[in-house]
One Martini backbone bead per residue (centre of mass of N, CA, C, O) as a GRO file, in nm:
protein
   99
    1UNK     BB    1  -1.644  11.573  -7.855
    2UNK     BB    2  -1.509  11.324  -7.796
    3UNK     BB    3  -1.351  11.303  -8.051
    4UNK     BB    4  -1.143  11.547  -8.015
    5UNK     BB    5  -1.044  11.472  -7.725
    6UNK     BB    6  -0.942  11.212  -7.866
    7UNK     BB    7  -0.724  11.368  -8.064
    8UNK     BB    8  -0.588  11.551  -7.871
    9UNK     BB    9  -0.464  11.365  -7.725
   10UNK     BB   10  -0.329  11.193  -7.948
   11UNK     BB   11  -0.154  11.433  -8.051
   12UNK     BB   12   0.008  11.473  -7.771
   13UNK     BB   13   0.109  11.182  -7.774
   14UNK     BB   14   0.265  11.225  -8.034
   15UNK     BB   15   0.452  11.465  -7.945
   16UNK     BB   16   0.562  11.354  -7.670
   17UNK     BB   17   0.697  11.080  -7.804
   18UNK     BB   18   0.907  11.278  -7.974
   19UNK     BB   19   1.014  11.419  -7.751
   20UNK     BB   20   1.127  11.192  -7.612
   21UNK     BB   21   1.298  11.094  -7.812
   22UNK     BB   22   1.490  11.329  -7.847
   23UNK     BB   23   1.578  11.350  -7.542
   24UNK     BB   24   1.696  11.066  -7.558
   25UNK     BB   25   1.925  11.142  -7.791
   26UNK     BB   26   2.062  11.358  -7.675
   27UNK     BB   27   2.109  11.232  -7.386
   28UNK     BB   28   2.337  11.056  -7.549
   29UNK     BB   29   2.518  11.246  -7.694
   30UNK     BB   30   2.603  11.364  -7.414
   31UNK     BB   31   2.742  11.132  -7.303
   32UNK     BB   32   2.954  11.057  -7.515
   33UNK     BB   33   3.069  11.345  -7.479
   34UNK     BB   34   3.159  11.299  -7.168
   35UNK     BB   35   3.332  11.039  -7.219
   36UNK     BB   36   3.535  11.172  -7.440
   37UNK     BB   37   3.627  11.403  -7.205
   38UNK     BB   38   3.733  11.181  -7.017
   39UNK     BB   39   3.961  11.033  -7.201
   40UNK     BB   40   4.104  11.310  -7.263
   41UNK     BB   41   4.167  11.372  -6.935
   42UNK     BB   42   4.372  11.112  -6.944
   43UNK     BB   43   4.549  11.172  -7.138
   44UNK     BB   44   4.624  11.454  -7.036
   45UNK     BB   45   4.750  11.354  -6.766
   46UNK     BB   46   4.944  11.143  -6.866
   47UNK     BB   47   5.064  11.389  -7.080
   48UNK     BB   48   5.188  11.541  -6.770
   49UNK     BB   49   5.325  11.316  -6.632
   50UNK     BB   50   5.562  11.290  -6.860
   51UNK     BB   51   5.620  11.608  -6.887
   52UNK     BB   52   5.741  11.621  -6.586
   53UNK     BB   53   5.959  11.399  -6.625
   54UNK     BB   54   6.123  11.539  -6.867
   55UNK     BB   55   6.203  11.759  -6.676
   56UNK     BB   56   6.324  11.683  -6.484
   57UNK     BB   57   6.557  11.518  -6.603
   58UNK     BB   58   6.640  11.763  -6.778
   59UNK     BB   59   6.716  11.916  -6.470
   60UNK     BB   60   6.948  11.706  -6.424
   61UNK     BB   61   7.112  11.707  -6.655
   62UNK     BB   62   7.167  12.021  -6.601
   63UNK     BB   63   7.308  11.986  -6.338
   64UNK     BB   64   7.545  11.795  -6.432
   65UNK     BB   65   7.660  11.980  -6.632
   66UNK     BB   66   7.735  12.232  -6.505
   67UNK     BB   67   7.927  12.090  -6.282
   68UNK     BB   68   8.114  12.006  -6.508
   69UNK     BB   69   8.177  12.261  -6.593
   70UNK     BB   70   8.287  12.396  -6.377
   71UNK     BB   71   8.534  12.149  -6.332
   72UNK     BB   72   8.664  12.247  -6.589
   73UNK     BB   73   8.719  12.550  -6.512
   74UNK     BB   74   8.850  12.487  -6.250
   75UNK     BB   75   9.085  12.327  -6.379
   76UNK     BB   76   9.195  12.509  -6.596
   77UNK     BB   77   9.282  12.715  -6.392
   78UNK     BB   78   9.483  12.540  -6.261
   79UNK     BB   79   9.653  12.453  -6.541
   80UNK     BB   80   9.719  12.763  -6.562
   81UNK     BB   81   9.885  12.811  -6.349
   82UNK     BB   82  10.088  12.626  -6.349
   83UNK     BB   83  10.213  12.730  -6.626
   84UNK     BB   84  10.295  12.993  -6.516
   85UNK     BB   85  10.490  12.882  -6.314
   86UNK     BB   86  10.685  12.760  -6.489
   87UNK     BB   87  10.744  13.009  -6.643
   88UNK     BB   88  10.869  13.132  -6.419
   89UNK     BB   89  11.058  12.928  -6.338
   90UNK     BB   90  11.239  12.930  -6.568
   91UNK     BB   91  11.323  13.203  -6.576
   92UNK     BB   92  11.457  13.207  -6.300
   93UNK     BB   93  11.664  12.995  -6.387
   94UNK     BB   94  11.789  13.163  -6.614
   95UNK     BB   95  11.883  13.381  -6.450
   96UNK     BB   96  12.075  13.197  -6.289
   97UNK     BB   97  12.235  13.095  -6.541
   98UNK     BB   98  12.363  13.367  -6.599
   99UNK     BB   99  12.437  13.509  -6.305
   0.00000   0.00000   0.00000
């Protein structure tokens, strides 16, 4: 009876063996995979902050360009009056030597 129960102890303990040596393998593979998501986690916060920054820069020249279309157009708007002005001129100038 003694030697039963010490090969059933012996089964036990070798079946404990593999399952401890299995658990030890997981719980590797389970570190690498949380390393690895944590490499990516800092990957991707870096290029949120690089496009947090392109995006700044680009709505930033998007307002210097839209000011400066302002300004174009409000230019434009002043040359196309003087030129009515001028032409306005001339009219009256011309009506006055006719006259």
């Amino acid at each position: 009876m003694f030697s039963v129960v010490a090969c059933y102890l012996e089964d036990c303990g070798s079946v404990l063996v593999q399952v401890m040596i299995a658990l030890a393998g997981h719980l590797q593979y389970v570190e690498s995979e949380k390393q690895k998501l944590r490499a990516q986690v800092r990957r991707l916060c870096q290029e949120n902050t690089w496009l947090r920054d392109e995006l700044a820069n680009t709505q930033q020249r998007l307002q210097q360009s839209e000011q400066q279309c302002a300004a174009l157009e409000e230019q434009k708007k002043h040359l196309e009056f003087m030129g009515e002005m001028k032409k306005y001129e001339m009219d009256t100038t011309l009506v006055r030597f006719y006259c």
